[in-house]
Biopython code that builds the backbone (N, CA, C, O; Angstrom):
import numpy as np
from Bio.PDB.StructureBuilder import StructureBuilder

atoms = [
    (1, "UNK", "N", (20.817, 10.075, -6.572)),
    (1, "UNK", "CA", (19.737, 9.685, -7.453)),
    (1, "UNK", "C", (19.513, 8.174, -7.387)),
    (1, "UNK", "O", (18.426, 7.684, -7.694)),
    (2, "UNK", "N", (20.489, 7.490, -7.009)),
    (2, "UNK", "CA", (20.596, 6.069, -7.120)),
    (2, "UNK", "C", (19.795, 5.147, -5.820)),
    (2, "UNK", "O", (19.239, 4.048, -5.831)),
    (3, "UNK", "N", (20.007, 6.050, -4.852)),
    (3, "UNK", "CA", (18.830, 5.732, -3.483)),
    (3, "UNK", "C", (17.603, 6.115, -3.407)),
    (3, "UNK", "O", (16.807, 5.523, -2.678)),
    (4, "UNK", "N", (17.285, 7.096, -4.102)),
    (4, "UNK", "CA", (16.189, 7.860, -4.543)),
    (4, "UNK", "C", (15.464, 6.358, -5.446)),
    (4, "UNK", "O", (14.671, 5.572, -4.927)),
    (5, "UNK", "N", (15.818, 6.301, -6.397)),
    (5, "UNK", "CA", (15.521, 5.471, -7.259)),
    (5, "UNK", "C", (15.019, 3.956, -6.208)),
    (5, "UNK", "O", (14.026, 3.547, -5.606)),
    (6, "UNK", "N", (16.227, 3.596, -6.451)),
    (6, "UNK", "CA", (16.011, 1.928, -5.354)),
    (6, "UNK", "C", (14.665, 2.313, -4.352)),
    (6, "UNK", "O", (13.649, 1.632, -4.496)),
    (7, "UNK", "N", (14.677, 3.311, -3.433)),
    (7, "UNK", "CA", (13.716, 3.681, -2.604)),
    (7, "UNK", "C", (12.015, 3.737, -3.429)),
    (7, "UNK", "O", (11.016, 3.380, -2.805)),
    (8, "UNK", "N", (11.946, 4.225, -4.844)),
    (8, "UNK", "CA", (11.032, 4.406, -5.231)),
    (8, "UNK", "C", (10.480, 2.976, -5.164)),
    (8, "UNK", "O", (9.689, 2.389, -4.426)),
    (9, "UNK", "N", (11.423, 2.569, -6.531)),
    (9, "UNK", "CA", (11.510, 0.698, -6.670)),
    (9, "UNK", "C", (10.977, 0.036, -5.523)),
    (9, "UNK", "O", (10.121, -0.813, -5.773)),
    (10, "UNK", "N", (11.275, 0.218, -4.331)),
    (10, "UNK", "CA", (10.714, -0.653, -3.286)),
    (10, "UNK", "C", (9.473, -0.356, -3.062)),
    (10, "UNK", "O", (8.730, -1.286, -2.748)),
    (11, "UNK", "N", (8.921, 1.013, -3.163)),
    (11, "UNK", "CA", (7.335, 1.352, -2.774)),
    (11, "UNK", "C", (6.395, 0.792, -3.971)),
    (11, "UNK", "O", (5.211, 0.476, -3.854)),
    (12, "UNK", "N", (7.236, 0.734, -5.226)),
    (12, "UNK", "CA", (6.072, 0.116, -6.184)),
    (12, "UNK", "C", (6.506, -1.115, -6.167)),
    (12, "UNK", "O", (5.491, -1.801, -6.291)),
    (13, "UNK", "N", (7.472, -1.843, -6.081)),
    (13, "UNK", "CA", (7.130, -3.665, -5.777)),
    (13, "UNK", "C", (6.239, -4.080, -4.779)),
    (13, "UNK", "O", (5.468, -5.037, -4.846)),
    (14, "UNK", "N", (6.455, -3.001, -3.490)),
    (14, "UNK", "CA", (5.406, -3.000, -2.497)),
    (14, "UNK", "C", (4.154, -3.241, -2.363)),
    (14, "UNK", "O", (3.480, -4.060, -1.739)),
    (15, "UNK", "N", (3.862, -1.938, -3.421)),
    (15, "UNK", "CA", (2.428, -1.490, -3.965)),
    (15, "UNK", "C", (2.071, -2.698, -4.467)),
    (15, "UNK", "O", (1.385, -3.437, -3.760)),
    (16, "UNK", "N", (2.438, -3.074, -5.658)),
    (16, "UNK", "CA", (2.659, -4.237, -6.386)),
    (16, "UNK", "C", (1.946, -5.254, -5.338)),
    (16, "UNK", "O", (0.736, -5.390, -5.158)),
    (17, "UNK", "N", (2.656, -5.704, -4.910)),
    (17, "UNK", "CA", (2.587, -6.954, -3.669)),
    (17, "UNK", "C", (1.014, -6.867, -2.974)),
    (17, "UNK", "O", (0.099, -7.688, -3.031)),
    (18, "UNK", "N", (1.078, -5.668, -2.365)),
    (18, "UNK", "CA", (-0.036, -5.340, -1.808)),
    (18, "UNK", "C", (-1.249, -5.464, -2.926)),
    (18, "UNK", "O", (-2.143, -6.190, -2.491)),
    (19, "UNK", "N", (-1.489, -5.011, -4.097)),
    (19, "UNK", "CA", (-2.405, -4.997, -5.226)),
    (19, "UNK", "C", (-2.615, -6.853, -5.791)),
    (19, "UNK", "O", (-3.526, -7.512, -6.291)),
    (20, "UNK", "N", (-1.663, -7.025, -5.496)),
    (20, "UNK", "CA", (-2.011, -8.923, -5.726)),
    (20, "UNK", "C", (-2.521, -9.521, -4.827)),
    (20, "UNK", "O", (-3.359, -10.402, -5.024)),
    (21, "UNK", "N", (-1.916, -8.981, -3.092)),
    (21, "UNK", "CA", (-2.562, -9.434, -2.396)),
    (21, "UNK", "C", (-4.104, -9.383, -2.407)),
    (21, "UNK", "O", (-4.820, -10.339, -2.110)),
    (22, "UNK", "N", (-4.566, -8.081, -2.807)),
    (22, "UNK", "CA", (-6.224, -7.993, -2.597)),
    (22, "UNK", "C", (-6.680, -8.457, -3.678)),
    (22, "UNK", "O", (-7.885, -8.698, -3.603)),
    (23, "UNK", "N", (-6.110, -8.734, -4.874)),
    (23, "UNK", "CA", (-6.830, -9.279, -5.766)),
    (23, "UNK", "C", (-6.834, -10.729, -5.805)),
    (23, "UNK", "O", (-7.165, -11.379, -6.796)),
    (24, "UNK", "N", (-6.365, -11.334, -4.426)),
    (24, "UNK", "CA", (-6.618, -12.608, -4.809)),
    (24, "UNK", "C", (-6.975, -12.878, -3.572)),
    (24, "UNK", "O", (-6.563, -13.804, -2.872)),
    (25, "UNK", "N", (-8.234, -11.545, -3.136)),
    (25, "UNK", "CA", (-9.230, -12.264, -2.624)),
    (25, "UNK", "C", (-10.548, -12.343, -3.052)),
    (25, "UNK", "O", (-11.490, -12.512, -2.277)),
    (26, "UNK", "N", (-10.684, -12.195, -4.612)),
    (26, "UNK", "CA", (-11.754, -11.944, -5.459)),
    (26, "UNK", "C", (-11.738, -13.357, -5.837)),
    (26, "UNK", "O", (-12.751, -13.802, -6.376)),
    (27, "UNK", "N", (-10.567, -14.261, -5.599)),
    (27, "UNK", "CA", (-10.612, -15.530, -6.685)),
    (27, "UNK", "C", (-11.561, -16.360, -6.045)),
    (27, "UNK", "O", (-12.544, -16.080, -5.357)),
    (28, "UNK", "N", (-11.067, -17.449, -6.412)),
    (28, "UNK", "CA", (-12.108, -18.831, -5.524)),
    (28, "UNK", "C", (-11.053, -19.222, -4.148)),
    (28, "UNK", "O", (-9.839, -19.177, -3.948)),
    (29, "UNK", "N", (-12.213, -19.604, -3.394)),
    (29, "UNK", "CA", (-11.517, -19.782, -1.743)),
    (29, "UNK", "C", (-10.998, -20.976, -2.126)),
    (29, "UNK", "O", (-9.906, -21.266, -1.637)),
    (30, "UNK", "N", (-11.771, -22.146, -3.273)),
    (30, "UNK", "CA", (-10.356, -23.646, -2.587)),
    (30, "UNK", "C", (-10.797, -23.823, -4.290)),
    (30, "UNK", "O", (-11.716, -23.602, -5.078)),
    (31, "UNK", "N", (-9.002, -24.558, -4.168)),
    (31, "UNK", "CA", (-9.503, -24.925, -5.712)),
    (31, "UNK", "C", (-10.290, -26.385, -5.977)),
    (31, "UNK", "O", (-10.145, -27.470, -5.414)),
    (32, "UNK", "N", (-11.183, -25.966, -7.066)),
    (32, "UNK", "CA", (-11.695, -27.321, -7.464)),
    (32, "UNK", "C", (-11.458, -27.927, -8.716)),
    (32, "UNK", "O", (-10.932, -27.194, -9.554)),
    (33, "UNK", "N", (-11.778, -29.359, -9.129)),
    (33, "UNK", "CA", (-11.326, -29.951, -10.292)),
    (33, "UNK", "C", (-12.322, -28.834, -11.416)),
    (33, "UNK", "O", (-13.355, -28.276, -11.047)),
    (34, "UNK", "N", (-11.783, -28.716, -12.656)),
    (34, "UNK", "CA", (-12.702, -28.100, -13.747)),
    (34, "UNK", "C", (-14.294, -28.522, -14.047)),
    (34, "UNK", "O", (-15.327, -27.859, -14.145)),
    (35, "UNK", "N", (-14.061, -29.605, -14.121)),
    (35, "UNK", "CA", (-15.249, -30.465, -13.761)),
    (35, "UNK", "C", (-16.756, -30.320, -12.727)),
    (35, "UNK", "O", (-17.955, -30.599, -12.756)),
    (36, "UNK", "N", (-15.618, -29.622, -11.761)),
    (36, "UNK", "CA", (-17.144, -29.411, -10.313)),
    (36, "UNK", "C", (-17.809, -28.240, -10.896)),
    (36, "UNK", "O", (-19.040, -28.232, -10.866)),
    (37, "UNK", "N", (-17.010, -26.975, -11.568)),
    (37, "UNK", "CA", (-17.099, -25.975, -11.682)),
    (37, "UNK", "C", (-18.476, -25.257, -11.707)),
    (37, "UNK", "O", (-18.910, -24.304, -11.058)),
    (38, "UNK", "N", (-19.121, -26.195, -12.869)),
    (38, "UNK", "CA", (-20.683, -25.675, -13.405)),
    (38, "UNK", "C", (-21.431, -26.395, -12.152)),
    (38, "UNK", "O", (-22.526, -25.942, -11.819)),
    (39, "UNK", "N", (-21.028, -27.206, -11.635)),
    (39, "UNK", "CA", (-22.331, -27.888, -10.573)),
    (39, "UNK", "C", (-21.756, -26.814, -8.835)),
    (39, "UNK", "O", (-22.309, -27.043, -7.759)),
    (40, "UNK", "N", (-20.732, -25.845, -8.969)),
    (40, "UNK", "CA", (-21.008, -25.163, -7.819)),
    (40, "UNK", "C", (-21.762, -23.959, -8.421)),
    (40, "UNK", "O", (-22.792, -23.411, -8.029)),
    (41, "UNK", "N", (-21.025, -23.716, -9.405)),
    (41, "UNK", "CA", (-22.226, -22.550, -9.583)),
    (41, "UNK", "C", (-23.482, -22.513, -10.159)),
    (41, "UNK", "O", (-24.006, -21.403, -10.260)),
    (42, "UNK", "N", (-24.273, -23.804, -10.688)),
    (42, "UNK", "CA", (-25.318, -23.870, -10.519)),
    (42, "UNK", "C", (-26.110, -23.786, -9.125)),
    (42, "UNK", "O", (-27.183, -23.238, -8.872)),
    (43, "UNK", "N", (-25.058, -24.649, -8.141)),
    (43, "UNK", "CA", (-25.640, -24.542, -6.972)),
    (43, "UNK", "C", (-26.174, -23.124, -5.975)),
    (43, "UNK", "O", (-26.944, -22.966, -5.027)),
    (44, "UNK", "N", (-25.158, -22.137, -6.916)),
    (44, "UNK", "CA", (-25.177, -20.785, -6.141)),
    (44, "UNK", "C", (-26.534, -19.907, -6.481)),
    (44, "UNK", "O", (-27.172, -19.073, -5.838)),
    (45, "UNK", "N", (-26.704, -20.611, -8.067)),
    (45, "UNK", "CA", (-27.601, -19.354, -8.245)),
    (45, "UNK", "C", (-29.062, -20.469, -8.084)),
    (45, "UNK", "O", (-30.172, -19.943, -8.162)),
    (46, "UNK", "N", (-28.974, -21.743, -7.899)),
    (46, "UNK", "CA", (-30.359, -22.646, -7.067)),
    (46, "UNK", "C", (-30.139, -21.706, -5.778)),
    (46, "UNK", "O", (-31.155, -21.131, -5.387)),
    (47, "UNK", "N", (-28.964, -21.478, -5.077)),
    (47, "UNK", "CA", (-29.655, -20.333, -3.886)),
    (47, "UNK", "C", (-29.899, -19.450, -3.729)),
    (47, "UNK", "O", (-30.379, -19.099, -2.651)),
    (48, "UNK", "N", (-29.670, -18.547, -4.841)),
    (48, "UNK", "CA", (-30.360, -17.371, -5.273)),
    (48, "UNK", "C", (-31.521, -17.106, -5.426)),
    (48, "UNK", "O", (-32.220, -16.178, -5.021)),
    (49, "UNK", "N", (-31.807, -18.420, -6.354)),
    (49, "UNK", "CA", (-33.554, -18.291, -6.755)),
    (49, "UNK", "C", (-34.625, -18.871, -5.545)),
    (49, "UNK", "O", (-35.836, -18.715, -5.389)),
    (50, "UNK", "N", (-33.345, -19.790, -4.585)),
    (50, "UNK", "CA", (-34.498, -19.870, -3.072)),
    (50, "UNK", "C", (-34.906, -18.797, -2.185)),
    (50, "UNK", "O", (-35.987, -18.499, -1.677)),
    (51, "UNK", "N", (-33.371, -18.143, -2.125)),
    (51, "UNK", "CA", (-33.701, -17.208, -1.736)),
    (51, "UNK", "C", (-34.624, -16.009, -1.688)),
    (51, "UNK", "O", (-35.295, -15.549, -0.764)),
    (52, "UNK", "N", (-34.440, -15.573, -3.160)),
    (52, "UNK", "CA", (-35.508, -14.826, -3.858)),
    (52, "UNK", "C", (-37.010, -15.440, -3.101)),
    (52, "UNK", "O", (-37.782, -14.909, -2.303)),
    (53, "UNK", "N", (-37.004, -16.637, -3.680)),
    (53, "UNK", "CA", (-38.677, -16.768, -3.196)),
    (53, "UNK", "C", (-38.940, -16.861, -2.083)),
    (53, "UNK", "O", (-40.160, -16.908, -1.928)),
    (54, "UNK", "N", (-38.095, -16.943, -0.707)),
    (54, "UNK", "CA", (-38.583, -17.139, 0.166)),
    (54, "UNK", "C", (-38.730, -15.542, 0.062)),
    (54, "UNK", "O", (-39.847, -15.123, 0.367)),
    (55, "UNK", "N", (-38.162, -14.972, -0.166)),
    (55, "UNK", "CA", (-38.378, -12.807, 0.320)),
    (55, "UNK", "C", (-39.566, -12.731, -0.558)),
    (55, "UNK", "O", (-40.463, -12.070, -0.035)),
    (56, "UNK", "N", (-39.885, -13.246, -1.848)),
    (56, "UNK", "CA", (-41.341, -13.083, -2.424)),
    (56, "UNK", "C", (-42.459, -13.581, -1.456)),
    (56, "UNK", "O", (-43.422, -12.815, -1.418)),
    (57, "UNK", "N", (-42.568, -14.875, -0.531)),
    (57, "UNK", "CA", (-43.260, -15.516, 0.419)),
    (57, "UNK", "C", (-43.657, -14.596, 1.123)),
    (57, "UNK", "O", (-44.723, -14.000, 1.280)),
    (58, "UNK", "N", (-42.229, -14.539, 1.706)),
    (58, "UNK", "CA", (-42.459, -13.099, 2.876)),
    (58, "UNK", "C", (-43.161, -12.137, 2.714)),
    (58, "UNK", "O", (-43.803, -11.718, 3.677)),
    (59, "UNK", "N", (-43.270, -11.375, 1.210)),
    (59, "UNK", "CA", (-43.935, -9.962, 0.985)),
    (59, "UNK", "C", (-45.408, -10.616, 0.960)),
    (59, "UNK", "O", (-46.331, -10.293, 1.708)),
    (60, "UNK", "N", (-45.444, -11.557, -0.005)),
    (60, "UNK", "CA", (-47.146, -11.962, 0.343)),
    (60, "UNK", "C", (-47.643, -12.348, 1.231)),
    (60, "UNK", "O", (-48.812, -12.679, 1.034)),
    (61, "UNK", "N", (-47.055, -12.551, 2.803)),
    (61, "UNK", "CA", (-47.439, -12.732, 3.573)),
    (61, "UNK", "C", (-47.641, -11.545, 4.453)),
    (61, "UNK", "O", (-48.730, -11.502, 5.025)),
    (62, "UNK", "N", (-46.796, -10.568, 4.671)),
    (62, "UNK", "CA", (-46.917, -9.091, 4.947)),
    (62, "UNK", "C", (-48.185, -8.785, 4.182)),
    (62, "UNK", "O", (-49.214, -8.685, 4.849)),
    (63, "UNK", "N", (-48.244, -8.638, 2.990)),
    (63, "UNK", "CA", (-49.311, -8.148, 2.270)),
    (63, "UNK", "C", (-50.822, -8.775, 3.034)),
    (63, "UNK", "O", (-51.655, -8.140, 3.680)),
    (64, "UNK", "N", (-50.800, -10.135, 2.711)),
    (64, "UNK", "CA", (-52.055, -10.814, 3.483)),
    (64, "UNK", "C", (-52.450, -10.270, 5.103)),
    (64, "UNK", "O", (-53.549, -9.950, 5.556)),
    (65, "UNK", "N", (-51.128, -10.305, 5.751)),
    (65, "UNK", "CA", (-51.865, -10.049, 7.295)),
    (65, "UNK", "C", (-52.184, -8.348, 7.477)),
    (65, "UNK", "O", (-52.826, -7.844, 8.399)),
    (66, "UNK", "N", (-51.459, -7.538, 6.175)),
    (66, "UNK", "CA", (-52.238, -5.917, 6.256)),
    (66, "UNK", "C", (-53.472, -5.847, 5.654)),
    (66, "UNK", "O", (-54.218, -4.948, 6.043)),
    (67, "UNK", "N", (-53.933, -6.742, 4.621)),
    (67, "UNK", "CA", (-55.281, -6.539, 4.789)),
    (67, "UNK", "C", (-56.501, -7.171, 5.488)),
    (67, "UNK", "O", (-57.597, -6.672, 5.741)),
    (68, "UNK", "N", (-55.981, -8.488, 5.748)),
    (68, "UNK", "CA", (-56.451, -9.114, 6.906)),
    (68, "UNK", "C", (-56.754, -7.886, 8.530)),
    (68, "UNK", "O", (-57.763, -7.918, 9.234)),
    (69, "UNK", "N", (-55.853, -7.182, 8.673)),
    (69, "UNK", "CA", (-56.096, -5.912, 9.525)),
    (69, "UNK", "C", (-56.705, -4.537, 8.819)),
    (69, "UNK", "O", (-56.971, -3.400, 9.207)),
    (70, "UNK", "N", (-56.760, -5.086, 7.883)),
    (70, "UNK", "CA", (-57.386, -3.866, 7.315)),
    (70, "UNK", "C", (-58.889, -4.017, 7.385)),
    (70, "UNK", "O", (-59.626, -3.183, 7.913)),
    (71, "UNK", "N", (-59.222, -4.942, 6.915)),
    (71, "UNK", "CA", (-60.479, -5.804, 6.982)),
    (71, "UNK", "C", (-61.433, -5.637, 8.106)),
    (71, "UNK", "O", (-62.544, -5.110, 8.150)),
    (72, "UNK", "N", (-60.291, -6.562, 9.517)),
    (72, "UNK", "CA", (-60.972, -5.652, 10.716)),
    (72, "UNK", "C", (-61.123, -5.169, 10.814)),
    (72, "UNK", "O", (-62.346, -5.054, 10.897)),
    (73, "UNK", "N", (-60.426, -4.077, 10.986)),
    (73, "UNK", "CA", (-60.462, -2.522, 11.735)),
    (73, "UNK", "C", (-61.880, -2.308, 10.546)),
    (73, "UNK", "O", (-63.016, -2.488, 10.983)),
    (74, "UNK", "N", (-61.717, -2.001, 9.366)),
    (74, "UNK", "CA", (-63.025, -1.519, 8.891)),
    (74, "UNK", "C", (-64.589, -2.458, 9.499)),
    (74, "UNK", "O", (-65.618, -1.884, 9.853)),
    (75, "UNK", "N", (-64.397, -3.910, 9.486)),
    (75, "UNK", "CA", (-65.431, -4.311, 9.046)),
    (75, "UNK", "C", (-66.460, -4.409, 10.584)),
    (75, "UNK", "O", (-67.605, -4.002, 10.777)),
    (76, "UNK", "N", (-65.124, -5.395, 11.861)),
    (76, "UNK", "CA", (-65.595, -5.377, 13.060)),
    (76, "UNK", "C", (-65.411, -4.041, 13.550)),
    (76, "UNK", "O", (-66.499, -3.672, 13.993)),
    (77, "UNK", "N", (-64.427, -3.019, 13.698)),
    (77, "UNK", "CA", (-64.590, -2.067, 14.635)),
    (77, "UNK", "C", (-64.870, -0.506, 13.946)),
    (77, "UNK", "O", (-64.603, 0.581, 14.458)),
    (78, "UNK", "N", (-65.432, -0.753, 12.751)),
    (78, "UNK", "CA", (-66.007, 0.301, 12.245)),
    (78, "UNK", "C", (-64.822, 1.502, 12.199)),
    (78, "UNK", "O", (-65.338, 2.573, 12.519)),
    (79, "UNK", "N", (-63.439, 1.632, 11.906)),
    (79, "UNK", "CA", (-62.635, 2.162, 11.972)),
    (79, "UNK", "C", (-62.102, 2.481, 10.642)),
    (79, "UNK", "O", (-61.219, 1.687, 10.320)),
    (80, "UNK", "N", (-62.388, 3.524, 9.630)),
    (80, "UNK", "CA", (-62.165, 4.251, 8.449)),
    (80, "UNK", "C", (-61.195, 4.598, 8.338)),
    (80, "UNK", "O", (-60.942, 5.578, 9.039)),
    (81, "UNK", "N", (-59.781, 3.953, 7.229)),
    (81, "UNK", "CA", (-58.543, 4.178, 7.377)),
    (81, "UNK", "C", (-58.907, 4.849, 5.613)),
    (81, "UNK", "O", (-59.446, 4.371, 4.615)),
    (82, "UNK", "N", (-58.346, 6.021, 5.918)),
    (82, "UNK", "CA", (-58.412, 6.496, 4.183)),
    (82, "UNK", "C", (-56.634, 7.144, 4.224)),
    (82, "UNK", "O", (-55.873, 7.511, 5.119)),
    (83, "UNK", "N", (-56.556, 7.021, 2.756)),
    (83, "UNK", "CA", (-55.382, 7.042, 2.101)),
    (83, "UNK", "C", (-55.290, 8.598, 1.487)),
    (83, "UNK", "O", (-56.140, 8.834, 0.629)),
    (84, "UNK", "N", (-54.374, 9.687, 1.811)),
    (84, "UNK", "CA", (-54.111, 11.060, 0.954)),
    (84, "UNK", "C", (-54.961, 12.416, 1.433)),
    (84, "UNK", "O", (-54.812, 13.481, 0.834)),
]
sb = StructureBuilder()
sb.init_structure("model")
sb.init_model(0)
sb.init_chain("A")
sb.init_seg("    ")
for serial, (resi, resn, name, xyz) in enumerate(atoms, 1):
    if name == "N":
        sb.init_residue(resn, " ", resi, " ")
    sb.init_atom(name, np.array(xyz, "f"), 0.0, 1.0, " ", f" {name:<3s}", serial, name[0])
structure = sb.get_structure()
């Protein structure tokens, strides 16, 4: 019972080990003073919201050049695109 035991013991310190390992790759990659803290993560979500708008840019620009072709096809080549 006594090897049994020790044997268990080693798979859950193991486990253990292994479960810290992955959870400390959720933390922060380098540490910084307390201080930087709010000016990196302001910085993250200023790239969030660039981000965002450049993919909003993008859709209105998709949008513009489909009706810009839409336009044609109806207006110069007389070509009737109906919907349903």
């Amino acid at each position: 019972m006594d090897a049994s035991g020790a044997a268990l013991w080693r798979q859950l310190t193991a486990g253990w080990r292994e479960a810290r390992r992955l959870a400390e790759l959720w933390g922060p990659a380098i540490d910084v003073p307390s201080w930087l803290t709010p000016a990196i993560v302001l910085g993250g979500v200023l790239g969030l919201v660039i981000a965002s708008g450049m993919a909003l840019a993008a859709l209105g620009v998709l949008i513009t050049a489909l009706l810009a072709a839409y336009l044609l096809l109806e207006s110069v080549f007389g070509v009737s695109i109906e919907l349903g």
